[in-house]
GUMAR-389249 format. One line per 5 residues: number of its first residue (from 1); their letters; for each residue x, y, z of N, C-alpha, C, CB. Coordinates in steps of 0.05 Angstrom, whole numbers, plus 32768, in hexadecimal, padded with zeros to 4 digits. Each point is the difference from the previous one (the first is absolute). Glycine has a CB too. Layout:
N
NUM	A	X:Y:Z:X:Y:Z:X:Y:Z:X:Y:Z; ...
END
This chain:
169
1	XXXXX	8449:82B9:7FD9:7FE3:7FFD:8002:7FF4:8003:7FE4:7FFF:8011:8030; 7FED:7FD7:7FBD:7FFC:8008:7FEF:7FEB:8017:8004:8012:7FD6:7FEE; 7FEB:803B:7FF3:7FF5:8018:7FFD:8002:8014:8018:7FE5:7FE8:7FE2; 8035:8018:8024:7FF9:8015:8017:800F:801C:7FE9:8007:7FDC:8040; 7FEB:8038:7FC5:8006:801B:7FE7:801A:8014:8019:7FB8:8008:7FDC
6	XXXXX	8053:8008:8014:8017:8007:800A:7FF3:8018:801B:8022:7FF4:7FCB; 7FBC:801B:8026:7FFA:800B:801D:7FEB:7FEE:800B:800A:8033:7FF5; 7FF6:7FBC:800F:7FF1:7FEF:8015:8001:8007:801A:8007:7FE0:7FE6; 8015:8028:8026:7FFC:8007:8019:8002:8020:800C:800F:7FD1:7FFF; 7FE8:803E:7FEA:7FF4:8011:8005:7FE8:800E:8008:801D:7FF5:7FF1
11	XXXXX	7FCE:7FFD:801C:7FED:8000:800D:7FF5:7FEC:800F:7FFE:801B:7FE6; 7FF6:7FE7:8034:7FF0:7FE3:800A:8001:7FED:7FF8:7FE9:8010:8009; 8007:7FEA:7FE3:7FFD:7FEF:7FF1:801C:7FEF:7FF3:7FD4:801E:7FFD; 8039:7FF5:7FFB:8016:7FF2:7FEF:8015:7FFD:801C:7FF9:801A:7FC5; 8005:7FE9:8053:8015:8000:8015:7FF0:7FDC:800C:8010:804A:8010
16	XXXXX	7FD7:7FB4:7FE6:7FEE:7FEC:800D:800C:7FF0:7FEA:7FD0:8015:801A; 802F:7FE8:7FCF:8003:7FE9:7FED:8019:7FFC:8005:7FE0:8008:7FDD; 8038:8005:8029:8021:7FFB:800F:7FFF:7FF0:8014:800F:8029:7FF9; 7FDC:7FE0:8015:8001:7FE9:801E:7FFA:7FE7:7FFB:7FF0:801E:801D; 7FF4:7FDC:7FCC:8002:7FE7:7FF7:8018:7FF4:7FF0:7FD3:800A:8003
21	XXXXX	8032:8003:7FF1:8020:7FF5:7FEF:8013:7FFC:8013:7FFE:801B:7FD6; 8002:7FEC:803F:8013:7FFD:8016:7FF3:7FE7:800D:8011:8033:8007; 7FD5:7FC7:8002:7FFF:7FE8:8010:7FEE:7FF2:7FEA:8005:8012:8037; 7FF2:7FEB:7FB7:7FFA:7FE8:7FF2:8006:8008:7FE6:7FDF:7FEE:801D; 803A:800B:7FDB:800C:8009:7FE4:7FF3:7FEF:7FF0:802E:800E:800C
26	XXXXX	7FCB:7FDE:7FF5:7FEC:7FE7:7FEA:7FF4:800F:7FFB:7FFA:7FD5:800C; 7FF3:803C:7FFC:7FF2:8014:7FF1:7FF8:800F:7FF6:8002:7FF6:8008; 7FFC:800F:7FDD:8000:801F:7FF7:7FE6:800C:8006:801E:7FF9:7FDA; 7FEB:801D:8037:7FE6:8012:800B:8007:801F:7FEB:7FFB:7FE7:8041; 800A:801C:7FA8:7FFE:8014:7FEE:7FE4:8007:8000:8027:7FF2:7FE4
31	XXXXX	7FC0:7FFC:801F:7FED:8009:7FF1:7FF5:8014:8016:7FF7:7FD5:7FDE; 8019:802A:8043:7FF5:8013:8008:800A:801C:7FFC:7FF2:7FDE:801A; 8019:8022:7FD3:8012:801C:7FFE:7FEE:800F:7FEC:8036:7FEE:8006; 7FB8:8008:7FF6:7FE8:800E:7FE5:7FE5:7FFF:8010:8015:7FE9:7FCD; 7FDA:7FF8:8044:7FED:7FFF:800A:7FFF:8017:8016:7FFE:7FCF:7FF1
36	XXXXX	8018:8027:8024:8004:8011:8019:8001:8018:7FF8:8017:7FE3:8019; 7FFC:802D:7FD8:8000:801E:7FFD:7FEA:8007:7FF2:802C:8005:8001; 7FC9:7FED:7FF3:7FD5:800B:7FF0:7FF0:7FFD:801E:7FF8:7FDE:7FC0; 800A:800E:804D:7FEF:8005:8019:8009:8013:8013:7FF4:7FD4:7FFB; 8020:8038:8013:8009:8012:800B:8003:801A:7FF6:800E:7FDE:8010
41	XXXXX	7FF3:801D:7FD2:7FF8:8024:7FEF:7FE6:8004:8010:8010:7FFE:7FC4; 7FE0:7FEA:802D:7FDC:8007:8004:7FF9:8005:8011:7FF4:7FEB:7FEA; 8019:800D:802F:7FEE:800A:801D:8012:801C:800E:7FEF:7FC4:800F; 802C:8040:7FE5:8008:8017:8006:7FF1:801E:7FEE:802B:7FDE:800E; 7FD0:800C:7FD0:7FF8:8023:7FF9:7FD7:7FFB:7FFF:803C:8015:7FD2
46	XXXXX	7FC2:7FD9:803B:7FE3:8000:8001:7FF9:801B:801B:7FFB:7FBE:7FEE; 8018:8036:802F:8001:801A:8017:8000:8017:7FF0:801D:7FEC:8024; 7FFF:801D:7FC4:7FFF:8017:8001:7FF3:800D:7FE1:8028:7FFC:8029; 7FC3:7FF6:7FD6:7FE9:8001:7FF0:7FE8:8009:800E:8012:7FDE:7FE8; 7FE9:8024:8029:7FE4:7FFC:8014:7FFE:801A:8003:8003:7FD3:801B
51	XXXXX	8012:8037:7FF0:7FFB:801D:8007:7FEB:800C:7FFF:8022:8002:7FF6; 7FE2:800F:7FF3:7FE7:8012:7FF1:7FDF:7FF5:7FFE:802A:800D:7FE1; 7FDE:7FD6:8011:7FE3:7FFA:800F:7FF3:7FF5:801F:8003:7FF9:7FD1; 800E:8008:8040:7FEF:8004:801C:8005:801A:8006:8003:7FD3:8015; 7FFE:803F:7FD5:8008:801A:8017:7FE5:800C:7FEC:8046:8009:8015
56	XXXXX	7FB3:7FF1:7FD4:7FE3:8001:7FF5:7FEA:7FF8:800C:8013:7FFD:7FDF; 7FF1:7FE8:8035:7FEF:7FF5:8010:7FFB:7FE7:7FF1:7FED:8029:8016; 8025:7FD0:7FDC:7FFE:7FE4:7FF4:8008:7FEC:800B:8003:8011:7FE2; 7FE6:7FD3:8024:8014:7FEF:8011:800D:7FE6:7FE0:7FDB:8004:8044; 8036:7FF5:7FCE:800E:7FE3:7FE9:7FF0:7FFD:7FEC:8012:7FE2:8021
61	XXXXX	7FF4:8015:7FCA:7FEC:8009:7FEB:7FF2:8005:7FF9:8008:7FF9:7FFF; 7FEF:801A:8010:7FEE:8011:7FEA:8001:800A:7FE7:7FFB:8008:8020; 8018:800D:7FDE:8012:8006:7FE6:7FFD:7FF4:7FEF:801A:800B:8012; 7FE7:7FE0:7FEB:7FFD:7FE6:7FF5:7FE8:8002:7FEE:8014:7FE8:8029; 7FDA:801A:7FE7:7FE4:7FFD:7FF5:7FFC:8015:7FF5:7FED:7FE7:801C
66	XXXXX	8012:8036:7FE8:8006:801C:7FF8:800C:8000:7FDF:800C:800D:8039; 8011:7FED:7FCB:8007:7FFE:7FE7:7FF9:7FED:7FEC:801B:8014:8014; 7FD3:7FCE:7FF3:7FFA:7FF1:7FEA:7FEB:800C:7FF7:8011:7FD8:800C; 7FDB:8039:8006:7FE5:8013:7FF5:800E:800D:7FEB:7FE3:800A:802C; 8033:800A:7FDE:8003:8016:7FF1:8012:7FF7:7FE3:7FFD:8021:8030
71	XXXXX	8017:7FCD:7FCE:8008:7FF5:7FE5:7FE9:7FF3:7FEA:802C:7FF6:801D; 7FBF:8002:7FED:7FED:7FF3:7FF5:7FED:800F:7FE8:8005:7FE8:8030; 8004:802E:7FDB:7FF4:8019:7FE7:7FE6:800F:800F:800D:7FE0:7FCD; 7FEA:8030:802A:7FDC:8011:7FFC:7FEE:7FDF:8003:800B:8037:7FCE; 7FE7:7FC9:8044:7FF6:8008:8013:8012:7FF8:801B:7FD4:7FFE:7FE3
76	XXXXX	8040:7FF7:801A:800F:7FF6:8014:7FF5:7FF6:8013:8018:8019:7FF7; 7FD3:7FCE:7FFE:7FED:7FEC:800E:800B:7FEA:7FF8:7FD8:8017:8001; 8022:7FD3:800D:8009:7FE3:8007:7FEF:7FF2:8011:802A:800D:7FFB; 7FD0:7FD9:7FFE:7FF3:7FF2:8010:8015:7FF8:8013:7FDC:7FF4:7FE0; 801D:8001:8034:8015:7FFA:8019:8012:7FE8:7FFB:7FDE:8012:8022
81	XXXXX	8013:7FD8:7FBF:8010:7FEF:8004:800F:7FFD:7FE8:7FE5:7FED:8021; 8021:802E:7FD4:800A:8011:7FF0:8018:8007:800D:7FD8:800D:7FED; 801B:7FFA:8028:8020:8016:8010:8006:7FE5:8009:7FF7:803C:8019; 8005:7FB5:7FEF:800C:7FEB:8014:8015:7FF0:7FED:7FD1:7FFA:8022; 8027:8004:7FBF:8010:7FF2:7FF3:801A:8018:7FF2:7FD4:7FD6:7FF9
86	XXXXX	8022:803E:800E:8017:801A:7FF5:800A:8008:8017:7FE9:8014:7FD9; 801D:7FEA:803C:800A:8004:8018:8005:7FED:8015:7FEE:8022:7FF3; 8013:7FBC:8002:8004:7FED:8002:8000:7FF7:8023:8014:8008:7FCB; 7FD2:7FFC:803B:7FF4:7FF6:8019:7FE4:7FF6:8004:801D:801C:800C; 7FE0:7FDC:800B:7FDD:7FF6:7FF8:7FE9:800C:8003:800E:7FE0:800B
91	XXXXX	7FE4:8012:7FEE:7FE3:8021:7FFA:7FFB:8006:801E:7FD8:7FEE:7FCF; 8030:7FF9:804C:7FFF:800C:8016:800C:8022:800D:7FFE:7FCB:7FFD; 8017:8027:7FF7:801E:8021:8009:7FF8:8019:7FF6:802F:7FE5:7FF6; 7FBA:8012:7FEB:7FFA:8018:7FF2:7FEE:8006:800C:800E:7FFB:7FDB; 7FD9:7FF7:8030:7FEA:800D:8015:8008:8012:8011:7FEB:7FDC:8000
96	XXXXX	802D:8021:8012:8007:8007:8016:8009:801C:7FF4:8009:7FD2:801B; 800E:802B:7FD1:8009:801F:7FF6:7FEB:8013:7FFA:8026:7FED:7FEC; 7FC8:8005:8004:7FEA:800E:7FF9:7FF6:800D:800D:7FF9:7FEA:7FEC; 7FFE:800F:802C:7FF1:8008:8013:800A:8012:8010:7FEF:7FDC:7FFD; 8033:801F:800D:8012:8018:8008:7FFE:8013:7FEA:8022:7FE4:801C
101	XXXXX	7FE3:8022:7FC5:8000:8013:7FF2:7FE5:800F:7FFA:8026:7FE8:7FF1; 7FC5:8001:800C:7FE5:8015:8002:7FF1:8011:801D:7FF7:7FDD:7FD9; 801E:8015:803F:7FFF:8016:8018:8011:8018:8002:7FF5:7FDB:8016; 8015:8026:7FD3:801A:800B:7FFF:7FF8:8012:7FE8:8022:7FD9:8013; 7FC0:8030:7FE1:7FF8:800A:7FEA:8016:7FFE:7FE5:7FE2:801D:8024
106	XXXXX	802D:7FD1:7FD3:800B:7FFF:7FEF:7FF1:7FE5:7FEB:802A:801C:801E; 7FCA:7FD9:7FE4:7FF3:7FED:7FEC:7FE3:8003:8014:8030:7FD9:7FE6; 7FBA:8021:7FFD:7FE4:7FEE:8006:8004:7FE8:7FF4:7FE0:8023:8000; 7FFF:7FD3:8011:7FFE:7FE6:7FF2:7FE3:8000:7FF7:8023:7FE5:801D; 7FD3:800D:7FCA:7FE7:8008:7FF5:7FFC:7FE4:7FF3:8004:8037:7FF9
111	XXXXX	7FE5:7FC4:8006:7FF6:7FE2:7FF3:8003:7FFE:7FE0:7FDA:7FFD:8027; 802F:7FEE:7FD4:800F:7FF7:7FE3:7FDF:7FFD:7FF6:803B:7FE0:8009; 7FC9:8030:7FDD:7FEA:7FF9:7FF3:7FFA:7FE9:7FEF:8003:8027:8005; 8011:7FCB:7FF7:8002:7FEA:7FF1:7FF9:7FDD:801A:802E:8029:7FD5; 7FD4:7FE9:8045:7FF8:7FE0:8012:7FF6:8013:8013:8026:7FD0:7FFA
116	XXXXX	7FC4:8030:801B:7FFD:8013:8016:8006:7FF1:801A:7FDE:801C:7FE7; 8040:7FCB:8017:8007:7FFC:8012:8013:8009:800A:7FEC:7FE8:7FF7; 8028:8029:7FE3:8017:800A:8004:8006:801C:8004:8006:7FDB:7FEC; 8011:8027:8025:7FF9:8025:7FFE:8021:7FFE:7FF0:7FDA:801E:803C; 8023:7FFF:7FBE:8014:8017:7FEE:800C:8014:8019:7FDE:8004:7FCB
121	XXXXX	8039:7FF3:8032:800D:8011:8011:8010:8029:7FF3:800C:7FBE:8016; 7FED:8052:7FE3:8004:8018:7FF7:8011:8012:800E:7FD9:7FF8:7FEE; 8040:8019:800F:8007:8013:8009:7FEF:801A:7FFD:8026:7FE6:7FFB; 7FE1:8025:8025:7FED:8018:7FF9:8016:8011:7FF9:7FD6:7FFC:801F; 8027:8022:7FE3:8008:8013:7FEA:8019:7FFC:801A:7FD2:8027:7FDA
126	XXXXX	802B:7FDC:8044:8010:8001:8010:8010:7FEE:7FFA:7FE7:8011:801B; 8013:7FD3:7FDE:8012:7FEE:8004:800D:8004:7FEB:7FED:7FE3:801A; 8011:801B:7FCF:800E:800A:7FE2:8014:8013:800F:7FD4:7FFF:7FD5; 8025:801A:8034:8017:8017:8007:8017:7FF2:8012:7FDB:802B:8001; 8021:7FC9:8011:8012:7FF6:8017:8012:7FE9:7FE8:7FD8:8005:8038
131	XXXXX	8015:7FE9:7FB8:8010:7FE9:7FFB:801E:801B:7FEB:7FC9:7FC4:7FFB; 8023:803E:7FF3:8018:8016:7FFA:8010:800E:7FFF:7FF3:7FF9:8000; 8009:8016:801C:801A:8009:800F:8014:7FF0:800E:7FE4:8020:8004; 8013:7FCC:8000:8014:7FE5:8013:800A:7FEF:7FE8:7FE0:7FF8:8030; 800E:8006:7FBF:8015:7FED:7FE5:801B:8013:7FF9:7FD0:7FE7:7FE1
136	XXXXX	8026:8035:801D:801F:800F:7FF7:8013:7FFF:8015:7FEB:8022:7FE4; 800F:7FDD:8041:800E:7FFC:8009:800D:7FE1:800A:7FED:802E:8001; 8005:7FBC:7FF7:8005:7FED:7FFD:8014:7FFA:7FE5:7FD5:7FFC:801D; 802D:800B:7FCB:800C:8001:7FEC:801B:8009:8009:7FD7:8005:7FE5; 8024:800F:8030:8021:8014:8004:800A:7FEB:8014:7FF5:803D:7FFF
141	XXXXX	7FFE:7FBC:801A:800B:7FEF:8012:8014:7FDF:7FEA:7FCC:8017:802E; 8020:7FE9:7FC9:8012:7FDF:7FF0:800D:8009:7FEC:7FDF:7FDB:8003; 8022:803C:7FF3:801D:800D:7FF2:8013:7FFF:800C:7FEF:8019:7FEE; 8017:7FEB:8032:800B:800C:800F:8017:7FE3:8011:7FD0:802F:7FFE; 801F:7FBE:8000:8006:7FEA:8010:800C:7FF5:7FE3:7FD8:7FFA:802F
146	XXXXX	8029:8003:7FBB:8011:7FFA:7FEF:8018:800C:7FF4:7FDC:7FEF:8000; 8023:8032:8003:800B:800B:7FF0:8023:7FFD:8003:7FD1:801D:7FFF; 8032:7FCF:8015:8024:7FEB:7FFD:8000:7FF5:7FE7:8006:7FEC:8030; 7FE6:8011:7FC3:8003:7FEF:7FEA:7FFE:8016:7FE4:7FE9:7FD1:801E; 8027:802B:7FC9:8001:8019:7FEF:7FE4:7FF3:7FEA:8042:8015:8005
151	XXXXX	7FBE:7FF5:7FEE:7FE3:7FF6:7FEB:8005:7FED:7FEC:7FEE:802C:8003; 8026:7FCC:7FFD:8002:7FE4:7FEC:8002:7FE9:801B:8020:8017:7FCA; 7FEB:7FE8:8052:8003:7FF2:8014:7FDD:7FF9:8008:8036:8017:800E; 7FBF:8004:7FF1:7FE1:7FF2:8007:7FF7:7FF7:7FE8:7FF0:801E:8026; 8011:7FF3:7FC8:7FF1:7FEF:7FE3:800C:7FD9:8002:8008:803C:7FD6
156	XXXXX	8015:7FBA:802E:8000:7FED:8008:7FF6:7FEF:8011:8015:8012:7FF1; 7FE6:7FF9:8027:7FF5:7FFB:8019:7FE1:7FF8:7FFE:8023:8021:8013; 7FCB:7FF1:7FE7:7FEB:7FFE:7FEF:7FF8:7FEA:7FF4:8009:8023:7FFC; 8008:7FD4:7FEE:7FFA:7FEB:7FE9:8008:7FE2:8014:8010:8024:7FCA; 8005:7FE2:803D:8007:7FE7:8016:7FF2:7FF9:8011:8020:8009:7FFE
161	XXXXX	7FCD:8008:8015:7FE6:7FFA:8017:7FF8:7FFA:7FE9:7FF6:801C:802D; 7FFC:7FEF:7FBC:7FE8:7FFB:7FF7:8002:7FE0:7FF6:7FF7:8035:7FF3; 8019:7FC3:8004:800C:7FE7:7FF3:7FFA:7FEC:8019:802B:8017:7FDD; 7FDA:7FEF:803F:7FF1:7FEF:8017:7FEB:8009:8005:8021:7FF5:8012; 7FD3:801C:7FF2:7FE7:7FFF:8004:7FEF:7FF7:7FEC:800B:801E:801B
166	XXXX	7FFA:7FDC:7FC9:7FED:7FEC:7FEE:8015:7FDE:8001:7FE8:8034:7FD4; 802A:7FC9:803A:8009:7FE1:7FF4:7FE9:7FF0:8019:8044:8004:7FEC; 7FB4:7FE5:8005:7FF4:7FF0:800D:8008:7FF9:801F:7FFB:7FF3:7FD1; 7FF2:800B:8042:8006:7FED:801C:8012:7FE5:7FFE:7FD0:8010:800F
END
C-alpha cells in the first residue's frame, strides 16, 4: 500500500486505512493517517477538555470568550466583533455566549464610545479570577494529553501543524 507507515495499524484509524489497502489498493489512503488521527485527537481531547469548564458552569465555548478577554491585556475589553474574529465564530455565537457569561456575572457589556451602536464586552474582577484559575488548569490538562510525546517530538509536532494550518486551501 503506498505510504502506509510501519505503525499505521496501530490505531483505528491506521487499522481503517489497511482495510482500504485491502479492498481498493489503487488507492493511497495515507493521507488519512494524519487527517483522520487530527480529527479523532480533536473530538477525543476536546471531551476530555470540557470538564472543568462545565463543572465551572461553562457551556461549549464559553472559555473561549473568557480567555480572548483576558489575553487581550488591562482592560480586558473587546468589541464583540473583535472576539468573534479572535475566537473565530460569528458575532451571532458571540451574542449568545455573552449573554450566558454576563448571566453568569463574569463579563459586562457597556456602550462603545467610539459608535453607540457598539458595545465592549469587559471581564469582571469574577470573571478574570475563574478565567485564571481554569487557564492553569487547562494548561495542566493539555500537558497531560501530550506528555507521550518528549519536548523536541512536540516542538516538531508544533512546527508541522503550524506549517498546515498557514499553507493555503
Amino acid at each position: 500500500m503506498q505510504g502506509m507507515d510501519a505503525e499505521a495499524t496501530t490505531d483505528t484509524v491506521g487499522q481503517m486505512v489497511g482495510q482500504w489497502g485491502r479492498e481498493r489498493p489503487d488507492l493511497d489512503a495515507s493521507p488519512m493517517l494524519v487527517v483522520g488521527r487530527v480529527f479523532h485527537l480533536a473530538n477525543r481531547w476536546d471531551r476530555a477538555l470540557r470538564g472543568p469548564f462545565a463543572e465551572a458552569g461553562l457551556a461549549n465555548g464559553d472559555f473561549d470568550v473568557l480567555a480572548a478577554l483576558r489575553r487581550s491585556g488591562e482592560p480586558y475589553t473587546l468589541s464583540a466583533g473583535e472576539l468573534s474574529r479572535t475566537v473565530l465564530v460569528t458575532t451571532g455565537a458571540i451574542t449568545k455566549r455573552v449573554d450566558r457569561l454576563e448571566a453568569g456575572g463574569w463579563v459586562t457589556r457597556s456602550v462603545a464610545e467610539e459608535d453607540s451602536r457598539g458595545r465592549r464586552i469587559t471581564l469582571t474582577a469574577a470573571g478574570l479570577r475563574l478565567t485564571d484559575e481554569l487557564m492553569e488548569v487547562h494548561l495542566s490538562n493539555q500537558r497531560r494529553l501530550i506528555e507521550a510525546l518528549n519536548a523536541e517530538e512536540r516542538a516538531a509536532l508544533g512546527a508541522l501543524l503550524a506549517k498546515l494550518a498557514t499553507a493555503e486551501d
